[in-house]
Structures are given as C-alpha cells and as structure tokens.
C-alpha positions in Angstrom: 104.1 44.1 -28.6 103.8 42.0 -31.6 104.3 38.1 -31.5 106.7 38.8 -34.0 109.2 40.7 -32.5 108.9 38.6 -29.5 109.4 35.4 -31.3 112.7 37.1 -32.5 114.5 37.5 -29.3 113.2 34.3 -28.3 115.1 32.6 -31.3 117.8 34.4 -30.7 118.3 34.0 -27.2 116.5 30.7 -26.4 119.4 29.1 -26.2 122.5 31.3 -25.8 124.6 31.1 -22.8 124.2 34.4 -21.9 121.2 35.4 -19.1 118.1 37.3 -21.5 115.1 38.3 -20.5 112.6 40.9 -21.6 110.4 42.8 -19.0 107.4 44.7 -19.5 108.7 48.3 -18.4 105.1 48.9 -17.0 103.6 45.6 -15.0 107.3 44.5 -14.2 106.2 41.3 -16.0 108.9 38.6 -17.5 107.4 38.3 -20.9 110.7 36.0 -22.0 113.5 35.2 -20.1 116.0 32.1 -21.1 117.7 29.3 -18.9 120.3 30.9 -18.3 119.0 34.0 -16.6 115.8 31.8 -15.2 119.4 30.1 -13.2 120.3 33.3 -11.9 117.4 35.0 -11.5 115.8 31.8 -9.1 119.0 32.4 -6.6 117.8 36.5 -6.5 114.0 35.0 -5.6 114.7 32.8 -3.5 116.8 35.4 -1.5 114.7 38.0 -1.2 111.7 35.6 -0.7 109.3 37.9 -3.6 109.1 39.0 -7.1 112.4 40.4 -6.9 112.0 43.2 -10.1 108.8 44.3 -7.9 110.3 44.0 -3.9 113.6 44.0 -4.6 114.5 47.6 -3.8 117.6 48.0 -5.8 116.5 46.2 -8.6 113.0 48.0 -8.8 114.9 51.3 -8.5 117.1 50.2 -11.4 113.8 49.4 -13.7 112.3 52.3 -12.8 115.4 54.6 -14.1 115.6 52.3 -17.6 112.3 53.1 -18.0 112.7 57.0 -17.6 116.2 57.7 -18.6 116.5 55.7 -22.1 120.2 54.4 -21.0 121.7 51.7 -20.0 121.5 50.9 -15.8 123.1 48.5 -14.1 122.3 46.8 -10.6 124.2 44.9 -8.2 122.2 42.2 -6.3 124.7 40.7 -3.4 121.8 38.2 -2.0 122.2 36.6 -5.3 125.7 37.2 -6.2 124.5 39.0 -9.4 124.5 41.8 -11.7 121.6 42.8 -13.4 121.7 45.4 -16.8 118.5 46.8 -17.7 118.0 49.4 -21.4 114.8 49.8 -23.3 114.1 47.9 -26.7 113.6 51.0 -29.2 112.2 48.1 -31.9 108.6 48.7 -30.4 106.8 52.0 -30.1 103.7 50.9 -28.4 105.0 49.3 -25.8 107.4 49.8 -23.1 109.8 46.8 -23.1 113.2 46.4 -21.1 116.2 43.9 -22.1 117.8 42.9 -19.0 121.3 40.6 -19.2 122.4 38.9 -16.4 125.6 37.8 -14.8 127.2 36.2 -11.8 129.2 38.2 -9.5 131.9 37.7 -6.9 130.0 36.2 -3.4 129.1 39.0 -0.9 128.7 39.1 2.8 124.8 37.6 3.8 121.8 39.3 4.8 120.6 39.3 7.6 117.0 38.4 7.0 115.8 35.1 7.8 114.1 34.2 4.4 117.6 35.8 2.5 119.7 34.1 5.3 118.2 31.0 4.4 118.2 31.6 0.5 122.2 32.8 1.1 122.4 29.5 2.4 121.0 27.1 0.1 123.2 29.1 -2.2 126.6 28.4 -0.8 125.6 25.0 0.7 122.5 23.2 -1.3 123.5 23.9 -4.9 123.9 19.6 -5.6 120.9 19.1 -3.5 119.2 21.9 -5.3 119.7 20.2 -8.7 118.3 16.4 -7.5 115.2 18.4 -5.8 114.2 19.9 -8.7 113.7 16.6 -10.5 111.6 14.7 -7.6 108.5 14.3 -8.9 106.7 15.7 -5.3 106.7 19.2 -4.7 109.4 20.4 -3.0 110.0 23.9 -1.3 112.2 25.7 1.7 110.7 28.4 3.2 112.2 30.7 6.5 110.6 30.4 10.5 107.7 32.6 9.9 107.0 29.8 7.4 108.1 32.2 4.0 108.5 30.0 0.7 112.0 31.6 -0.9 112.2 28.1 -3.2 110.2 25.4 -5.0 111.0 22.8 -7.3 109.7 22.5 -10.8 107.0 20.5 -9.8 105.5 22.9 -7.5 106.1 25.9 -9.8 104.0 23.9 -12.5 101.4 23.2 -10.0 101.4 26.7 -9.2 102.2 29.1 -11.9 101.7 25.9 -14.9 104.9 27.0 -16.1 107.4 24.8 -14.2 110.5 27.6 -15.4 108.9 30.8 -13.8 109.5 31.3 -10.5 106.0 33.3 -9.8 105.3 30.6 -6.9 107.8 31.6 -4.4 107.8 34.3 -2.1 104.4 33.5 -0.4 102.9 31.6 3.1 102.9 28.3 2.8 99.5 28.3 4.0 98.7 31.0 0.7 96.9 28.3 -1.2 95.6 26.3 1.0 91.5 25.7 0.8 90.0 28.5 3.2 88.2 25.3 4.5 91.4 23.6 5.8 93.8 26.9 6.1 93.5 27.0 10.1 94.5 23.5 10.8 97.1 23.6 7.9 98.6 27.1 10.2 97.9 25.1 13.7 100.2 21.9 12.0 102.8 24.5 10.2 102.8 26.5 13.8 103.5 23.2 15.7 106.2 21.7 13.7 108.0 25.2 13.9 107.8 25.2 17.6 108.2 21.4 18.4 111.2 21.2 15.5 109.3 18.8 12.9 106.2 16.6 12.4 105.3 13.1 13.3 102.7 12.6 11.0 102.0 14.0 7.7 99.1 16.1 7.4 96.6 16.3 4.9 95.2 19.8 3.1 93.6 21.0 -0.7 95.8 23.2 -2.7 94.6 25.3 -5.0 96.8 25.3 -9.0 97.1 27.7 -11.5 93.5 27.1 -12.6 91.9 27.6 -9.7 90.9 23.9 -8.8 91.8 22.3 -5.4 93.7 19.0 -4.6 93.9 16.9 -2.0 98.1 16.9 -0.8 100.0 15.5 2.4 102.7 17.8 3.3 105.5 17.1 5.7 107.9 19.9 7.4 111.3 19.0 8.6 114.6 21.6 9.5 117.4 21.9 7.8 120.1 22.6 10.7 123.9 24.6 10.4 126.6 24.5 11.9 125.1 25.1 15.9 122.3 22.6 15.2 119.9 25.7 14.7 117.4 25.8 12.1 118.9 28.0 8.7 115.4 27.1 7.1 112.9 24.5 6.6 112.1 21.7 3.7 108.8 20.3 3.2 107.4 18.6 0.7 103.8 18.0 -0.9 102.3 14.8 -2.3 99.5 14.8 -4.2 97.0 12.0 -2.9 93.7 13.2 -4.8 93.7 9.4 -6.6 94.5 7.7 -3.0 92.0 10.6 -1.7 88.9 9.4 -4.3 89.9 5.7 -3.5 89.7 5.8 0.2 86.1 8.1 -0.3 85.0 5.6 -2.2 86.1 2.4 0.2 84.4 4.7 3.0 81.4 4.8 1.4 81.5 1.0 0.3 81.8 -0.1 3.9 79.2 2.0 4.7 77.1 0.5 2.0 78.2 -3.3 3.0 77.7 -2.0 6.9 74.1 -1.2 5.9 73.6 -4.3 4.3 75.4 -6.2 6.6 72.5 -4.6 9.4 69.9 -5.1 7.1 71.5 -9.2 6.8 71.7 -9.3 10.5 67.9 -7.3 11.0 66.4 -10.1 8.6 68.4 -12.7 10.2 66.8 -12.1 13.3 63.6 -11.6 12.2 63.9 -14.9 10.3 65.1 -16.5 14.0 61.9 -15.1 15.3 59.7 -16.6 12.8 61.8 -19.6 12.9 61.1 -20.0 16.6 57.5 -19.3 16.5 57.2 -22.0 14.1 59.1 -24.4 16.0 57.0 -23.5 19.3 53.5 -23.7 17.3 55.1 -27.5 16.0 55.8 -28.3 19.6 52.0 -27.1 20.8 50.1 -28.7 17.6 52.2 -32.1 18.5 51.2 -31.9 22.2 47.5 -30.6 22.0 47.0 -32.9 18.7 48.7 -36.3 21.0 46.1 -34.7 24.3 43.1 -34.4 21.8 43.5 -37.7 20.8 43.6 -39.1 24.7 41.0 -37.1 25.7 38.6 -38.1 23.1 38.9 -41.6 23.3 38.6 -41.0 27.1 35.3 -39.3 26.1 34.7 -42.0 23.6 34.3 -44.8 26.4 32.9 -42.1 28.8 29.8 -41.9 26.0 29.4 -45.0 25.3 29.6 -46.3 29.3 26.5 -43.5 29.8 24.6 -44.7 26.9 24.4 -48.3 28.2 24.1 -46.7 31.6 20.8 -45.2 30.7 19.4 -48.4 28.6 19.8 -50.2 31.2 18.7 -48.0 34.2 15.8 -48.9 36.2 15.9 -46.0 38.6 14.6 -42.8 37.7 17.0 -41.2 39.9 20.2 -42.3 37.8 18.9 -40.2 35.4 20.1 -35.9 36.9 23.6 -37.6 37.2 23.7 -39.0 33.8 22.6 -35.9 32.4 25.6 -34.2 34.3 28.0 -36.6 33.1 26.9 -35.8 29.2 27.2 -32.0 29.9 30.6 -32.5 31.3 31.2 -35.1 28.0 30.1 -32.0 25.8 32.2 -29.1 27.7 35.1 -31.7 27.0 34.2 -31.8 23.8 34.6 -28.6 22.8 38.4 -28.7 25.4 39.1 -31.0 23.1 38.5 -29.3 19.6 39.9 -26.4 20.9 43.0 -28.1 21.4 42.9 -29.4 17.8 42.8 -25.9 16.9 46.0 -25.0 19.3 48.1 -26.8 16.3 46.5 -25.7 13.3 44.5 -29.0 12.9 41.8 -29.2 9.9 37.5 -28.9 11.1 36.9 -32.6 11.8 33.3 -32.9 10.9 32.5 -30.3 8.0 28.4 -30.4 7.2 25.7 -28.3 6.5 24.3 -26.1 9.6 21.4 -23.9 9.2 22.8 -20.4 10.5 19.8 -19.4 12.7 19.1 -23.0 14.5 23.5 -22.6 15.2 22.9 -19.2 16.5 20.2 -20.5 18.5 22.3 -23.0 20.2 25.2 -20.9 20.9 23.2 -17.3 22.3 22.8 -18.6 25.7 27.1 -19.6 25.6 27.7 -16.5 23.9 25.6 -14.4 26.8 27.8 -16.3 29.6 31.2 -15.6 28.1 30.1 -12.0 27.8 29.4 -11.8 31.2 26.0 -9.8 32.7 27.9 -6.1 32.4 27.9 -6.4 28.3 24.3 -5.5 26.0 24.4 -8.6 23.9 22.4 -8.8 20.3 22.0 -10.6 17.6 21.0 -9.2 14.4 20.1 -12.1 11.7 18.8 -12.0 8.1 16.4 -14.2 7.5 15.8 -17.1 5.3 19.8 -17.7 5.1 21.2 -20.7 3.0 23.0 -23.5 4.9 26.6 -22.8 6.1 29.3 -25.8 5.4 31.6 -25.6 8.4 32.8 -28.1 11.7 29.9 -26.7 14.0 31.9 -27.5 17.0 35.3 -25.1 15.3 32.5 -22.5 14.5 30.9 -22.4 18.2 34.3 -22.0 19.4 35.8 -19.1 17.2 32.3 -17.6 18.0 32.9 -17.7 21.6 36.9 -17.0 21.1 35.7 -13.7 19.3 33.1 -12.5 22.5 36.0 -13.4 24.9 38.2 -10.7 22.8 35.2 -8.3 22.8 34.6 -8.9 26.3 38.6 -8.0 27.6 38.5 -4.9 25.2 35.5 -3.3 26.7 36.6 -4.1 30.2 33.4 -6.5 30.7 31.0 -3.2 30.2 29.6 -2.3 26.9 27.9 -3.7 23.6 28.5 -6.5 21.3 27.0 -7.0 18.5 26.4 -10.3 16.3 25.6 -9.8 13.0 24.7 -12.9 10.8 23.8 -12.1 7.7 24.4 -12.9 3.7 27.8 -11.6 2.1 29.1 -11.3 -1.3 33.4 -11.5 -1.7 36.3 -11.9 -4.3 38.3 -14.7 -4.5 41.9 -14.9 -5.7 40.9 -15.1 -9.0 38.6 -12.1 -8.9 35.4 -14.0 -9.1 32.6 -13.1 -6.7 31.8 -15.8 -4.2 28.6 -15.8 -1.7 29.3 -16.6 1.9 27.5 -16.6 5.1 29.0 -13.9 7.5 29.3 -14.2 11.4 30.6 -10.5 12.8 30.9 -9.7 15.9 31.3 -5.8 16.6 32.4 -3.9 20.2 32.5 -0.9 21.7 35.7 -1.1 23.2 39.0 0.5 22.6 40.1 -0.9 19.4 43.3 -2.0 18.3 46.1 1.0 17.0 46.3 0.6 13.1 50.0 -0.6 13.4 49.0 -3.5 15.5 46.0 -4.7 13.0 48.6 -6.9 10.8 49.8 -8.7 13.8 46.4 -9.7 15.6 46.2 -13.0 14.2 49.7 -14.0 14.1 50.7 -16.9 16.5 51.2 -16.2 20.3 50.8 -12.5 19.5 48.5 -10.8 21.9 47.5 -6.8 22.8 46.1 -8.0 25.8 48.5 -8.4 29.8 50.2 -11.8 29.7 47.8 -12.7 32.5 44.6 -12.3 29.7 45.4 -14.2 26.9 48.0 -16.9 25.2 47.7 -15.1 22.0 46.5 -18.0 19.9 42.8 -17.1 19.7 42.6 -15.5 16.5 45.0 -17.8 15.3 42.9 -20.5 16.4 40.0 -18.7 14.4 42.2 -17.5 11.0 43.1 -21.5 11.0 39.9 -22.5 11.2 37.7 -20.6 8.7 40.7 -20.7 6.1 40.7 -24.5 6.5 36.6 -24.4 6.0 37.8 -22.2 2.6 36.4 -19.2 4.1 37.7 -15.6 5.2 38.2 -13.7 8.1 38.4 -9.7 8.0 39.1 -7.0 11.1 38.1 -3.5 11.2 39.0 -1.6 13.9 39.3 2.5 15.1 40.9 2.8 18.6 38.9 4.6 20.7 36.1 3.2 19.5 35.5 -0.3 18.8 36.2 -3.8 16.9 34.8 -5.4 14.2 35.7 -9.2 13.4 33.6 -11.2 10.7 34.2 -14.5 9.9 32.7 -15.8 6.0 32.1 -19.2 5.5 31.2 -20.7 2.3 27.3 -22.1 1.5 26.4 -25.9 1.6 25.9 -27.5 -1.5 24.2 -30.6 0.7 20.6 -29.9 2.6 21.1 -29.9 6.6 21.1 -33.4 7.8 18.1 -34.1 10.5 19.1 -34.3 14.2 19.9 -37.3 16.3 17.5 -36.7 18.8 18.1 -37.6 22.5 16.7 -40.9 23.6 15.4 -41.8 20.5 14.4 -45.3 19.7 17.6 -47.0 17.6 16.8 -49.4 14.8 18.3 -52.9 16.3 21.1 -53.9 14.4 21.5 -57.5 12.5 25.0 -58.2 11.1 28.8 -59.5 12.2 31.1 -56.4 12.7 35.1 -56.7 12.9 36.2 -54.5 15.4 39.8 -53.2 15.1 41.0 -50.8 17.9 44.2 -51.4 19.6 43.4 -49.3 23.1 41.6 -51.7 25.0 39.6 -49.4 26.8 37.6 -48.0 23.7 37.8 -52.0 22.5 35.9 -53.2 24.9 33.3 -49.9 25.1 32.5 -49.8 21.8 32.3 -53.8 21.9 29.7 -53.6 24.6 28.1 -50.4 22.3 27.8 -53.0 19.5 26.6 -55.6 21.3 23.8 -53.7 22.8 22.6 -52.8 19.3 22.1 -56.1 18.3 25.5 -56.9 16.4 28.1 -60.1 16.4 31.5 -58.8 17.3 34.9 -59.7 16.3 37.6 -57.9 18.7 41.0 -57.4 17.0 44.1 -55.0 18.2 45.6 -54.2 15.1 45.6 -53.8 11.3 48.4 -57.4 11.2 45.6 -58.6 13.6 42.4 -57.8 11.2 44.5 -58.6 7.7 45.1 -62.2 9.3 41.6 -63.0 10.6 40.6 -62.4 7.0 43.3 -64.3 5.4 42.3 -67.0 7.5 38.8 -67.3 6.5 36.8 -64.8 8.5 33.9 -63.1 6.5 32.4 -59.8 8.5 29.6 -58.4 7.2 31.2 -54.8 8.4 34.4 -53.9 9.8 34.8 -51.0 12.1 38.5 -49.5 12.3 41.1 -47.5 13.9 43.3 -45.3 11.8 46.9 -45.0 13.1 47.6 -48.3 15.7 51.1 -50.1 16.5 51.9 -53.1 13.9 53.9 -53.7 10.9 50.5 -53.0 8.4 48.6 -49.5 7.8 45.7 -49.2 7.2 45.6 -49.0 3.7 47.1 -52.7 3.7 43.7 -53.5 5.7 41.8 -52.0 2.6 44.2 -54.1 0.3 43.3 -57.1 2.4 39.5 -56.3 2.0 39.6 -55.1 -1.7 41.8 -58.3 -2.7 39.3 -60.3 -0.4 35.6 -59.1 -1.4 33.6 -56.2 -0.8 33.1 -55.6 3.3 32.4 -52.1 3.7 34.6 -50.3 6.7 34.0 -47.8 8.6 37.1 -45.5 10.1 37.0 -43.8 13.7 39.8 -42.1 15.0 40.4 -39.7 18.4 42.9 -37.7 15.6 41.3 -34.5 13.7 41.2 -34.4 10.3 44.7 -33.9 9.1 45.5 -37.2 10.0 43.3 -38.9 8.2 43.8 -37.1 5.1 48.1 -37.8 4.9 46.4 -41.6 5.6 44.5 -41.1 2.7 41.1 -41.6 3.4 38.8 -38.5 2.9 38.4 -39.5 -0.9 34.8 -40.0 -0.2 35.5 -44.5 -0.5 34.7 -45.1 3.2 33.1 -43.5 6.1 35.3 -41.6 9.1 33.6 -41.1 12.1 35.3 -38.6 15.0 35.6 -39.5 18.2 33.8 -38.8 20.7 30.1 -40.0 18.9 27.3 -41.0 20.5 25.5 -45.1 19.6 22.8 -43.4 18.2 25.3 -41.7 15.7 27.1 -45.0 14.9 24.0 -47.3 14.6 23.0 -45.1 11.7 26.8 -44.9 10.3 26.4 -49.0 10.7 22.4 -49.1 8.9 24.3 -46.9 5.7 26.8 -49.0 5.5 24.8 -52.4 4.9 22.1 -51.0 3.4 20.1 -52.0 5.9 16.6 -50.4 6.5 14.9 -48.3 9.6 11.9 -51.6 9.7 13.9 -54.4 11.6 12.1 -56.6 13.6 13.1 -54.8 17.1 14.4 -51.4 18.5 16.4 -50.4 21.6 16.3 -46.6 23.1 19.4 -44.9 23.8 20.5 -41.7 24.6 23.4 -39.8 23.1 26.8 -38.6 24.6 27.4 -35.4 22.9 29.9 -35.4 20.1 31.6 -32.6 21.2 
C-alpha cells in the first residue's frame, strides 16, 4: 500500500482513544496499530504466549473470514477480556489490508494453560506492577514452568524487536536468543532454578537483538507464588553487562600482562642475585688468593735470597743437588703463587718481551707432563715470529690451564695440538691489529653450542665437580684481556676444541737472560732499605750486603721520611709498597723529591693492580715483583746509579727463580 494512505490512518488514529490497527490481510502483519489497541492487544499476547492474529485460533479464524467474506467479523478473546472487529479497507486495491478496532470486555473464566494461566494472572493481579515494570530500565519478562515468555517490558521489546511498542518478542523460550555457544548452560541454569524454586547466583549469557549482534546479559529467575504458595509464573530479569563485560576482559588481560612482567621482574631479579653472588664470591677469592700471594712470595722472597747466599758461600760440592731442589720447589711456587693472582682477576705482574719459540721451548716438556703419556702432543710454529709482550709466568700458566682442559675432554687419550703462529684481528674500532697466536686444538668431545657463552664465565664448569673449580678459563680470559689481547673458542661436539689465545707484539727487543751462576758486578753505594716484615728485612739486608752495598734498615714509610728529614743521604733507597704507618708511599717520594734526587726502587709480594691504584707504573721509578733472584736486583741496583758492569771486583751468585 502506499505511504500515503498509511500515513492517513496513522494521523487519524495515532492518538484517538479508541484501539486501531491495520493488518496485512496476507502475512498477518501489524503494519499500524495505536496505544490504545497496543494496551489491549499486549494482555491477548501475553495470554496466549504467541502472535496471537497467527496462533490464536479464534482470532486467526476471524482474519481469515474478513479477508474472504468482505464484511464485518467480530471475535471474542476471553484470555484477554477483549473483543476484536476485523473488515477490509476498500481505499487500496493492491493490497489486502484489514482494520481491526478493539475493546475491553466483561472478565471471563481462566484458561487452563499454564502460559494463559499465568498471563490471566498478571491480568487480574499485576496491572500496578505491570505499569512500574515496564519503565525499569533492565529487561524484564514472565514467562510459564516450561520456561514460555507471555510478557516483556519495553526495554526487552526494544532489544528484541527495536520497536519497544510491538509485542513481536513474546511468546518464545527464554533460551530462543541465547548465543548457540552459551544456550546449554543458559537451559541447565533456567532448568535448575525451575526445579530448585530460584537462583542463587545470577548467570551470565549473549543475547542476540534485532540486528543480529550478541551482548553479554546476567539474568536472574525468581517465582511469583498465589494464593497456595505455588508458582502462577516466573519473573526474571536481564542486565546488560557488555561495558562491565569489556572492562573485566580487559583487567584480565592487564593482570596477565603485569603477571608476565611481574615473572619476567622476578626471572631478572634472580638472575641479577646470581650474578650478584658470583661477584661477591670472586671478591671474596681475589681478597684471599691476592692476601696468600702476597705471603707466599715474600716467603719465597727470603727463601731465594737465603739459597743465593747459601750457594756463595758453600764450600761443599755436595750442598749443591739440595740447593738445586730447593730452587725448583722456589719456581713450582712461583707459578702457585701467580696462579693465585689470577684466582682474583689480578693484572700480569711482569709484562716484557718474550720471543715465542725460546717460551715454547721452555714450556713443551711442562706442557707434555700435564698432558699425560696417553695424549700425541705437537707443536706446530711459524717461524721467524716477532716478540710477544705478555707476563711469561701468566702465559705458561694459561698455556698449561688450556692442555689440562684438553686433557679432561679427551679422557687422557688423544691429540693436542699447539699452534703458534702470526695472526691478523679487528679491534673495537675496526682497525686491523697483528698479534701472536697460541691455539691449542683437541680431539675430544667438544662443548654443546649452548654451553660455548658460558665457558669462561666465573666458577662455571662442563666438567664433574671433582675435575675442575671452573675458574680456569676465567683465569685465562683475565689474563690475556689484561695483556690487551683476545681469547677466541671454537668448538663441534663430537669432535673437538679449539682455544687460541692473541697477544699483542713487543714494541721493546727481548731483554738478555740472567744466566745461572753468573758472575754479579760488586756493588759500591749506601742503600735505604724500607720493608716492614722483618723476615724479608733482614734477607734482602744480608742480599745487599753480600753485593757489596752499605745498608740502612727502616720498617716504614714515617720510619724512611724521618731518617731523611734528619739528615740521612742514601745513594739508593729500596722500598715496600703498602706497609703499616701513618705516611704512603707517595709521601716517601714527596720526602725524596722535596729532598734531592735519590732514585728508588719499589718491590712488593702484591701483583700489579696494587701498585697501579698506588700510583706508580707511570714509568718514574722501578717495581720489582717479588720473588727475584740477587742477580736480578744487582742489575735493577747498577740502572739505577748509573753505575757500570767494570767495578773493581765481582761475586758469583746463583738465581732463585722468579716464579
């Protein structure tokens, strides 16, 4: 039909008291239908629990005959207490269209179906509450025991139909648009608060609207009991909680986001703990091993020095095996005592220029020991090689440290290789430097490539806790990146590991050799010992003595600074580093600076690191390591006064290995 006409009876009757409405004669469709009849008309719905002009026998019957006969036909509809007059419009032609007035009738005796029971009921009993339901803003319906909506409020009709004055959202399941997704436990709560007479906590389901889109609702079911306390039908209601829905999503997944980080916090915490205590058990080892280094060496210091003067005085050819023992076991301690430097990270003590071959020399027979007879051991060296600038002693050691590792990997059967050779490597600034590389290369079982990054971390080991302490490699990394070198490893498990070690070339020639028993230079000159043990005092007194110098014993640096406020004029003064007293020993170079110029020379049992936060290795004075042998010293002594090799006399000594 045309708007037009439409719009007519809707101006016409919008408003009027009586109950219009115009019906499509074919779909049974309400194409208009006033307040007033919408009243009446809601009661008959609710009643019958279904489009009434559809399932409504009587009234169906009755729109049938309007539509056939032409006349006028009037219905009587007790559930609703109204009648019902239905004649076609003869305005339009090309479409079949039924007026249909409406009016209230005298009350008639119930039905006896539940959903019309319950609809009879509201009607005689629920009219007030009827009216304040429709306003809540919540969705509000009744439906019968088998869970039949007869009646919603406006806001569920909106929800469902989007037209909160048709009526098109009764007479269903309450389950009807419920998500397929949540439709079985939406049946299992309806079912149970039917059978257990209500619900003790709301439950939570998506409804479909009129557009076809779901929300999430919480419903709640609760009877509505007569006279007998029996159920005459059920209210529930429907709150939309889509908003609260989104919100509590999206705190979900923000505790889930701050849990993660929270583990993540916690897993970096840890690891930060671990670190933490690593660092704090390497600071407890580098303060023990550097405060046992120091002991032993100035044990070995008087040790030396008591040999040396031993052997220049010896008459007895037979002193000499057990002197020679007592030097070997000097040297062996030696080396105990730089490895314990190396325990805490200390800096190479005495850095100069070694030619690679005569090193590799020296150390094949220790290398072949620590391998142990089961292992093919080979060297393969370029030659002509520049000179090497490394602590020879630190060197030996990560050399032997590296043929232990070889050795536990292949189980003390297999090859090792040591490759010595010229290298070429970038630096951090991309530059190409040349280095002198020591390699050492096994046939044992490798290391697993997740392992790799860890071998040289501190106390870390791949080896039974009965093998190793895990500080080797660390001992090594420290080492050559103290000597401003590199350290690499390669390694395929299954079949072997390759560990080279590149240390930069000397830019000084290699010094020549104290040799053994050589004759020493006697000595002319007063020297101003300062040494606060007494032990190494009075040794390295006797060592002086013995080489021809006058000797002034002091214990401390307030000692020495005294002696030369007070008039005392040594030609040389021989010093301690780090002894008890009020003055350091950069007040005892004040003292000397302020007083003349005495040249010093510094000795200390302490590695290197000590004597650079004294500030000394700025190339002013000399520092000599403990353990050193008198033949070492009388030529520190000779540089230091200028003094030349053709003195009147000589003595002969024999050195106690540095170590």
């Amino acid at each position: 039909m045309s708007n037009a006409v439409l719009s007519s009876y809707t101006g016409a009757f919008q408003d009027s008291a009586v109950a219009f409405a115009v019906l499509d004669g074919a779909s049974r469709e309400i194409l208009f239908a006033n307040s007033a009849f919408l009243e009446v008309f809601k009661l008959l719905q609710a009643a019958v629990g279904q489009d009434a002009f559809r399932g409504f026998t009587a009234l169906a019957d009755a729109v049938e005959e309007a539509c056939g006969s032409g006349t006028m036909v009037a219905c009587q509809c007790p559930p609703a207490n109204a009648r019902f007059e239905l004649s076609r419009l003869p305005q339009v032609s090309d479409q079949l269209l039924l007026q249909c007035v409406a009016s209230t009738i005298a009350s008639t005796a119930i039905g006896t179906t539940s959903a019309s029971a319950a609809a009879q009921a509201l009607a005689n009993g629920m009219d007030g509450y009827q009216r304040v339901l429709e306003l809540v803003a919540d969705q509000v319906w009744l439906c019968a025991s088998d869970g039949e909506v007869f009646w919603s409020n406006r806001a569920a009709r909106r929800f469902a139909n989007g037209n909160a004055g048709l009526a098109g959202g009764d007479g269903g399941l309450l389950t009807a648009g419920v998500h397929p997704d949540d439709r079985d436990a939406a049946n299992n709560a309806l079912v149970e608060a039917l059978r257990s007479g209500g619900m003790e906590q709301p439950h939570r389901y998506r409804l479909r609207d009129h557009t076809g889109l779901h929300h999430w609702f919480q419903f709640t079911l609760a009877p509505v009991r007569g006279v007998l306390d029996e159920p005459e039908c059920w209210v529930g209601t429907s709150v939309d909680i889509q908003a609260f829905h989104e919100a509590e999503n999206a705190a979900v997944a923000r505790i889930e986001q701050l849990r993660r980080r929270a583990e993540a916090h916690e897993s970096r915490m840890l690891e930060s703990q671990r670190v933490l205590g690593e660092q704090h058990k390497m600071a407890l080892v580098s303060h023990l091993a550097g405060g046992v280094a120091h002991d032993l060496n100035n044990l070995l210091h008087v040790m030396g020095i008591n040999i040396e003067l031993m052997q220049a005085a010896a008459s007895r050819e037979a002193l000499e095996p057990h002197l020679r023992i007592l030097q070997g076991c000097i040297s062996k301690a030696g080396r105990l005592s730089t490895q314990l430097s190396g325990f805490g990270g200390r800096l190479p003590q005495n850095a100069v220029a070694l030619d690679p071959q005569s090193l590799v020399d020296e150390v094949h027979e220790l290398l072949s020991k620590a391998l142990g007879a089961g292992i093919a051991f080979k060297v393969e060296m370029e030659k002509g090689l520049r000179p090497v600038f490394a602590d020879k002693a630190y060197l030996e050691n990560a050399l032997i440290n590296l043929a232990i590792n070889a050795r536990e990997a292949m189980e003390g059967e297999g090859n090792v290789t040591l490759r010595v050779g010229s290298r070429s490597r970038l630096d951090t600034a991309g530059t190409a430097l040349e280095y002198v590389m020591f390699e050492i290369e096994d046939s044992g079982v490798g290391i697993a490539p997740e392992l790799q990054e860890h071998v040289f971390d501190p106390f870390y080991s791949t080896k039974r806790s009965d093998k190793g302490s895990g500080l080797g490699l660390t001992m090594v990394r420290t080492f050559v990146e103290n000597s401003r070198g590199h350290v690499s490893l390669e390694s395929v498990a299954g079949r072997g590991t390759r560990v080279a070690i590149y240390l930069p070339y000397s830019t000084v020639p290699v010094e020549a050799a104290i040799v053994p028993g050589a004759a020493i230079t006697a000595g002319v000159g007063k020297v101003l010992l300062v040494e606060d043990d007494d032990s190494v005092r009075d040794a390295m007194n006797s060592m002086l003595t013995q080489l021809g110098y006058e000797t002034i014993p002091s214990f401390s640096s307030d000692h020495a600074v005294t002696l030369l406020r007070s008039g005392v004029r040594p030609d040389l003064i021989i010093s301690d580093i780090r002894m008890p007293g009020r003055l350091t020993v950069q007040d005892l170079i004040a003292g000397v600076e302020a007083s003349g110029s005495i040249p010093i020379i510094f000795v200390t049992g302490y590695s290197a690191d000590v004597v650079i936060k004294e500030g000394l290795l700025n190339g002013t004075y000399q520092v000599v390591f403990k353990p050193f042998s008198a033949a070492e010293m009388a030529a520190r002594i000779q540089v230091a006064l200028g003094q030349s090799a053709n003195a009147a006399g000589s003595i002969t000594v024999t050195s106690a290995a540095a170590g």
